[in-house]
Backbone as XML, in Angstrom:
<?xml version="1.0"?>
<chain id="A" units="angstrom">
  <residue number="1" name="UNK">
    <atom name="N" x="0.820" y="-1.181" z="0.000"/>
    <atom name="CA" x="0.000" y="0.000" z="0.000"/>
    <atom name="C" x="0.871" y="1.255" z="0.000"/>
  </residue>
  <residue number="2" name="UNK">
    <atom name="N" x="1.965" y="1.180" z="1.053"/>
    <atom name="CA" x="2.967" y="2.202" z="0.651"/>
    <atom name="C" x="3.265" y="2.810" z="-0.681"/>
  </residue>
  <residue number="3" name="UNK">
    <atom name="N" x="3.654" y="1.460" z="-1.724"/>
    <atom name="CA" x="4.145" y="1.684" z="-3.028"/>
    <atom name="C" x="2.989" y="2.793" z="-3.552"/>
  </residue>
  <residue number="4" name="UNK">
    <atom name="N" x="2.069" y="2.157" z="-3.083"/>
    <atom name="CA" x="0.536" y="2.739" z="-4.639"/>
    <atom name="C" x="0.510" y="3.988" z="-3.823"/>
  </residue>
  <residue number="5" name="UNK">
    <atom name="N" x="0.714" y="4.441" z="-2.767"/>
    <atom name="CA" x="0.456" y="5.672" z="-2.100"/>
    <atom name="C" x="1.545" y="6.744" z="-3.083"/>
  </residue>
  <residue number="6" name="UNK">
    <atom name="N" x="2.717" y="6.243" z="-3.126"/>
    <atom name="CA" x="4.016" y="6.969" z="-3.247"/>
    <atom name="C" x="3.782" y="7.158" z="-5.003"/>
  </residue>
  <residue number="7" name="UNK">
    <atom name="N" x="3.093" y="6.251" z="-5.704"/>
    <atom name="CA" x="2.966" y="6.046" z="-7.309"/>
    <atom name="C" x="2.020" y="6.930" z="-7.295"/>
  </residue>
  <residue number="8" name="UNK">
    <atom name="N" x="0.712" y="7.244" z="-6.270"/>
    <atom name="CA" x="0.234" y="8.024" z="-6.910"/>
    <atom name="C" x="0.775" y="9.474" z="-6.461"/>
  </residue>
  <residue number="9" name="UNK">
    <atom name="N" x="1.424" y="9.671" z="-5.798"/>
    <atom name="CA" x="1.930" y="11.017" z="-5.280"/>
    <atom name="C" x="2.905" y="11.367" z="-6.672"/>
  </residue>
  <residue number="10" name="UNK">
    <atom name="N" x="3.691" y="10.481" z="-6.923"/>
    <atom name="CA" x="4.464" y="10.818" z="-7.978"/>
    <atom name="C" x="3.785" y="11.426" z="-9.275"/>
  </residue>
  <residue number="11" name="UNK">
    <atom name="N" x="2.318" y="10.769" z="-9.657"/>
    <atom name="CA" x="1.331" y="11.090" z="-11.193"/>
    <atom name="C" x="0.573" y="12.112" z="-10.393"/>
  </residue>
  <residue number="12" name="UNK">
    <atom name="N" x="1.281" y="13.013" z="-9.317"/>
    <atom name="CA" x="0.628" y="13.924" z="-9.350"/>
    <atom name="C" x="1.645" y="14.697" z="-9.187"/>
  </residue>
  <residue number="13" name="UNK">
    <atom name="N" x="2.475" y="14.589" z="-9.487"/>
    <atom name="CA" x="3.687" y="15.885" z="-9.278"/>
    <atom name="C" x="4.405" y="16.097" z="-8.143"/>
  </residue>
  <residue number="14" name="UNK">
    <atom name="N" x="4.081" y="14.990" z="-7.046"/>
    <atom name="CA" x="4.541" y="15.634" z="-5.944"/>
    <atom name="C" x="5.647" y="14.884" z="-5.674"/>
  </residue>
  <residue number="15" name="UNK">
    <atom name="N" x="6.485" y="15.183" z="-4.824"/>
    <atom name="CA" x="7.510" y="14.526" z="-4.719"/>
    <atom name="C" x="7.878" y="13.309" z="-3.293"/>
  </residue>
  <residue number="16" name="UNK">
    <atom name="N" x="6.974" y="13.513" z="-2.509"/>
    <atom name="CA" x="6.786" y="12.495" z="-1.657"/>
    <atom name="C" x="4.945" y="12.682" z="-1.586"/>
  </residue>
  <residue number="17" name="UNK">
    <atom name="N" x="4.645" y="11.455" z="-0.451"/>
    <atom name="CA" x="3.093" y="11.357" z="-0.496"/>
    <atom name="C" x="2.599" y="12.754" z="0.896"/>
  </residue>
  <residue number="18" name="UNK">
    <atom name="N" x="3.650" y="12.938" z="1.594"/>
    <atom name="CA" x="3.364" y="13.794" z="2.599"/>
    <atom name="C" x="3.437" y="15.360" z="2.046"/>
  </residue>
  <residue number="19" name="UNK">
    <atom name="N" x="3.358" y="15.814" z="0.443"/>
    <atom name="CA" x="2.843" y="16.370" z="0.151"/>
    <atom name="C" x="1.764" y="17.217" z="-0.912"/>
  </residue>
  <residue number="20" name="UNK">
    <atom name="N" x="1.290" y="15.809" z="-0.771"/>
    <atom name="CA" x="-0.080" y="15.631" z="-1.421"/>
    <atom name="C" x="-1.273" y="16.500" z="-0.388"/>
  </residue>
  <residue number="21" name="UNK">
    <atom name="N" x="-1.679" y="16.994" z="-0.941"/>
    <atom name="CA" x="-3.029" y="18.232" z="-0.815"/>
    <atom name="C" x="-4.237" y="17.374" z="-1.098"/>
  </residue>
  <residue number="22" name="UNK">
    <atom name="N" x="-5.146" y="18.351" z="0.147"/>
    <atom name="CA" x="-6.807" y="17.813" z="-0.409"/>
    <atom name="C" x="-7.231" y="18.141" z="-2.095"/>
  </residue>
  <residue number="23" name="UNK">
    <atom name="N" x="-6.890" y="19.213" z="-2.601"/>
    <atom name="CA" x="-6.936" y="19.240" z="-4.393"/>
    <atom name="C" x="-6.031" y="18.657" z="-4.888"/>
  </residue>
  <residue number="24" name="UNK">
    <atom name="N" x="-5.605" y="17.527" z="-4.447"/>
    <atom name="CA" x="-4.643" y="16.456" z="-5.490"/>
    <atom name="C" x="-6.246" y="15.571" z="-5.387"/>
  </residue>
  <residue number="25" name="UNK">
    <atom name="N" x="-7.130" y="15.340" z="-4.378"/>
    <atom name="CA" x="-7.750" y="13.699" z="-4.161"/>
    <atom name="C" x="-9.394" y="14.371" z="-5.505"/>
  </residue>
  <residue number="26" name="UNK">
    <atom name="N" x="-9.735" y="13.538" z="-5.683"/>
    <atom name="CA" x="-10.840" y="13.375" z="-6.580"/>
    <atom name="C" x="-11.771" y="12.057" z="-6.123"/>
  </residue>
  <residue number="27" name="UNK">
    <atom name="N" x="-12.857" y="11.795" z="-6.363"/>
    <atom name="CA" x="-13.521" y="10.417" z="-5.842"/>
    <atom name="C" x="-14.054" y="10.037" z="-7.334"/>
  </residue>
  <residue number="28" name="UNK">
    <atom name="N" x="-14.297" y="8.592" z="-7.627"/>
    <atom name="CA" x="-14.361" y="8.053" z="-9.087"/>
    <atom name="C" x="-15.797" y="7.533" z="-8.815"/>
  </residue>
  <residue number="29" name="UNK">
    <atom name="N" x="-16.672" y="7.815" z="-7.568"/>
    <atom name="CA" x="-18.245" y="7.594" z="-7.446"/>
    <atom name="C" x="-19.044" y="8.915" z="-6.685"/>
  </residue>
  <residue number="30" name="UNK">
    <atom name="N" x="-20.208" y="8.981" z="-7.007"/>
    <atom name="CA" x="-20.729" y="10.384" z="-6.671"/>
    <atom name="C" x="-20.980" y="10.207" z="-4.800"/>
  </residue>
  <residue number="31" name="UNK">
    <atom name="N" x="-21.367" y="8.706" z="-4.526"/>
    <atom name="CA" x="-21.599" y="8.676" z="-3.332"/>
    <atom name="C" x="-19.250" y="8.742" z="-2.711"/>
  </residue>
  <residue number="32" name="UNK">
    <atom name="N" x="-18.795" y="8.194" z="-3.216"/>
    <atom name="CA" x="-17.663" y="8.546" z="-2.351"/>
    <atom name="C" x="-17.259" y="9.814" z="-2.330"/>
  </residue>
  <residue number="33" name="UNK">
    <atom name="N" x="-17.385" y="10.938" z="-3.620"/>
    <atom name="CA" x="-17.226" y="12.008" z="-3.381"/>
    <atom name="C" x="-18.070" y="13.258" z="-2.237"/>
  </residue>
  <residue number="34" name="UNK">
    <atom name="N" x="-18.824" y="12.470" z="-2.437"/>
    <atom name="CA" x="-20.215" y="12.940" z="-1.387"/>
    <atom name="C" x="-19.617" y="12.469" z="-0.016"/>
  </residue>
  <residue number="35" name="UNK">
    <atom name="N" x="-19.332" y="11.834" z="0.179"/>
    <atom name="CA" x="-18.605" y="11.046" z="1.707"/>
    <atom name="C" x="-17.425" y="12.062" z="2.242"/>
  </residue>
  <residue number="36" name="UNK">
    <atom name="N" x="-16.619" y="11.757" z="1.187"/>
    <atom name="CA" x="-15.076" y="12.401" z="1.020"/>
    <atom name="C" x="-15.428" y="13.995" z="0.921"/>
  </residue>
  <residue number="37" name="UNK">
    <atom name="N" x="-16.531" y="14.390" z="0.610"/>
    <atom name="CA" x="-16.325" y="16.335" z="0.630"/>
    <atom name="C" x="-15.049" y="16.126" z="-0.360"/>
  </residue>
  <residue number="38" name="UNK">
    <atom name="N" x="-14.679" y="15.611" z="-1.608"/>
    <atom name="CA" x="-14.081" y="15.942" z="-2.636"/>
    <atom name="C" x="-14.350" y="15.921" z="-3.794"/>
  </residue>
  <residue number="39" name="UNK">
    <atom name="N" x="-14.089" y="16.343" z="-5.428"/>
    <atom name="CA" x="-14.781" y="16.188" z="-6.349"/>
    <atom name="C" x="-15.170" y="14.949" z="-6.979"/>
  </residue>
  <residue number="40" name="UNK">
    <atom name="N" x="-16.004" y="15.037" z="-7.777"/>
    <atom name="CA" x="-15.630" y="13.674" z="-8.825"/>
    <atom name="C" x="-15.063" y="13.961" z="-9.751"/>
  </residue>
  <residue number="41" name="UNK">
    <atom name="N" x="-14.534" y="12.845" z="-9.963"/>
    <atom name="CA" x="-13.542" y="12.966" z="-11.052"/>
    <atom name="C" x="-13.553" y="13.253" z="-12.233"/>
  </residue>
  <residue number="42" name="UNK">
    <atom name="N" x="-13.136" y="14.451" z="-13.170"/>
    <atom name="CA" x="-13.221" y="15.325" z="-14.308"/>
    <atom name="C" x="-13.962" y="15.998" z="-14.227"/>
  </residue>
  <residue number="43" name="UNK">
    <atom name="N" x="-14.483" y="16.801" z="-12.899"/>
    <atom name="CA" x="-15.483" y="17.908" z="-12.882"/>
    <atom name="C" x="-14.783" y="18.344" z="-11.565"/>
  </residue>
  <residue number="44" name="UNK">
    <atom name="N" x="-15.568" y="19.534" z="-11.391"/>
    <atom name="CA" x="-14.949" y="20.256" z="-9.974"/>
    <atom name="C" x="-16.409" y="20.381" z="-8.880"/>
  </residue>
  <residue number="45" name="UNK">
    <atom name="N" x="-17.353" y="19.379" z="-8.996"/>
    <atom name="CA" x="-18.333" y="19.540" z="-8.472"/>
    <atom name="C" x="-18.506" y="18.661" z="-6.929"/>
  </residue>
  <residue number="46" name="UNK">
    <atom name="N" x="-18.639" y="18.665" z="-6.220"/>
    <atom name="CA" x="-18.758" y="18.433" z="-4.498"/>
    <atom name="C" x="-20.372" y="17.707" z="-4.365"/>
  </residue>
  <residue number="47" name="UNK">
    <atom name="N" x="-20.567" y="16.464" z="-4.425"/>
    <atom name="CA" x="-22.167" y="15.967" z="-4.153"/>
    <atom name="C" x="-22.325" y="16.818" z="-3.210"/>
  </residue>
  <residue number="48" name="UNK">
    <atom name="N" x="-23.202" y="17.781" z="-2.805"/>
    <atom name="CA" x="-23.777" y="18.239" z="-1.389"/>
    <atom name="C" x="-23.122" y="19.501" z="-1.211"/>
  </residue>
  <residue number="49" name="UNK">
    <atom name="N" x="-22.522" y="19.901" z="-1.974"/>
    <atom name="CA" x="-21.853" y="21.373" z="-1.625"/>
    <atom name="C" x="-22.444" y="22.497" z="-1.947"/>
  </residue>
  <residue number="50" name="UNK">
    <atom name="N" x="-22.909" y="23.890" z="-1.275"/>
    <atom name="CA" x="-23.984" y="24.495" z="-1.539"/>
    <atom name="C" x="-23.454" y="25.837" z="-2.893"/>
  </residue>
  <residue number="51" name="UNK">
    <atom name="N" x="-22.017" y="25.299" z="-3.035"/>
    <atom name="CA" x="-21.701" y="26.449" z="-4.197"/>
    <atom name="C" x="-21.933" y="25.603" z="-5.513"/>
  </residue>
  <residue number="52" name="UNK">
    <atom name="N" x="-22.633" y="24.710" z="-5.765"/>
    <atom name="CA" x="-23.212" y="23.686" z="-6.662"/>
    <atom name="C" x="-24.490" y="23.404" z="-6.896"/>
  </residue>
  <residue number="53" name="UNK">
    <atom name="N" x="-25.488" y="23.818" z="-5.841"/>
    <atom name="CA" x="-26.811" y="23.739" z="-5.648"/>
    <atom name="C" x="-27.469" y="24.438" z="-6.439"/>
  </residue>
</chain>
Protein backbone atom coordinates (compact mmCIF):
# COMPACT_ATOMS: atom_id res chain seq x y z
CA UNK A 1 0.00 0.00 0.00
CA UNK A 2 2.97 2.20 0.65
CA UNK A 3 4.14 1.68 -3.03
CA UNK A 4 0.54 2.74 -4.64
CA UNK A 5 0.46 5.67 -2.10
CA UNK A 6 4.02 6.97 -3.25
CA UNK A 7 2.97 6.05 -7.31
CA UNK A 8 0.23 8.02 -6.91
CA UNK A 9 1.93 11.02 -5.28
CA UNK A 10 4.46 10.82 -7.98
CA UNK A 11 1.33 11.09 -11.19
CA UNK A 12 0.63 13.92 -9.35
CA UNK A 13 3.69 15.89 -9.28
CA UNK A 14 4.54 15.63 -5.94
CA UNK A 15 7.51 14.53 -4.72
CA UNK A 16 6.79 12.50 -1.66
CA UNK A 17 3.09 11.36 -0.50
CA UNK A 18 3.36 13.79 2.60
CA UNK A 19 2.84 16.37 0.15
CA UNK A 20 -0.08 15.63 -1.42
CA UNK A 21 -3.03 18.23 -0.81
CA UNK A 22 -6.81 17.81 -0.41
CA UNK A 23 -6.94 19.24 -4.39
CA UNK A 24 -4.64 16.46 -5.49
CA UNK A 25 -7.75 13.70 -4.16
CA UNK A 26 -10.84 13.37 -6.58
CA UNK A 27 -13.52 10.42 -5.84
CA UNK A 28 -14.36 8.05 -9.09
CA UNK A 29 -18.24 7.59 -7.45
CA UNK A 30 -20.73 10.38 -6.67
CA UNK A 31 -21.60 8.68 -3.33
CA UNK A 32 -17.66 8.55 -2.35
CA UNK A 33 -17.23 12.01 -3.38
CA UNK A 34 -20.22 12.94 -1.39
CA UNK A 35 -18.60 11.05 1.71
CA UNK A 36 -15.08 12.40 1.02
CA UNK A 37 -16.32 16.33 0.63
CA UNK A 38 -14.08 15.94 -2.64
CA UNK A 39 -14.78 16.19 -6.35
CA UNK A 40 -15.63 13.67 -8.83
CA UNK A 41 -13.54 12.97 -11.05
CA UNK A 42 -13.22 15.33 -14.31
CA UNK A 43 -15.48 17.91 -12.88
CA UNK A 44 -14.95 20.26 -9.97
CA UNK A 45 -18.33 19.54 -8.47
CA UNK A 46 -18.76 18.43 -4.50
CA UNK A 47 -22.17 15.97 -4.15
CA UNK A 48 -23.78 18.24 -1.39
CA UNK A 49 -21.85 21.37 -1.62
CA UNK A 50 -23.98 24.50 -1.54
CA UNK A 51 -21.70 26.45 -4.20
CA UNK A 52 -23.21 23.69 -6.66
CA UNK A 53 -26.81 23.74 -5.65
Amino acid sequence: MTLEAQTIARACGKSHVHNLEPEDLVALTVEAAAMAKVPLAGTDWVPGSKSHE
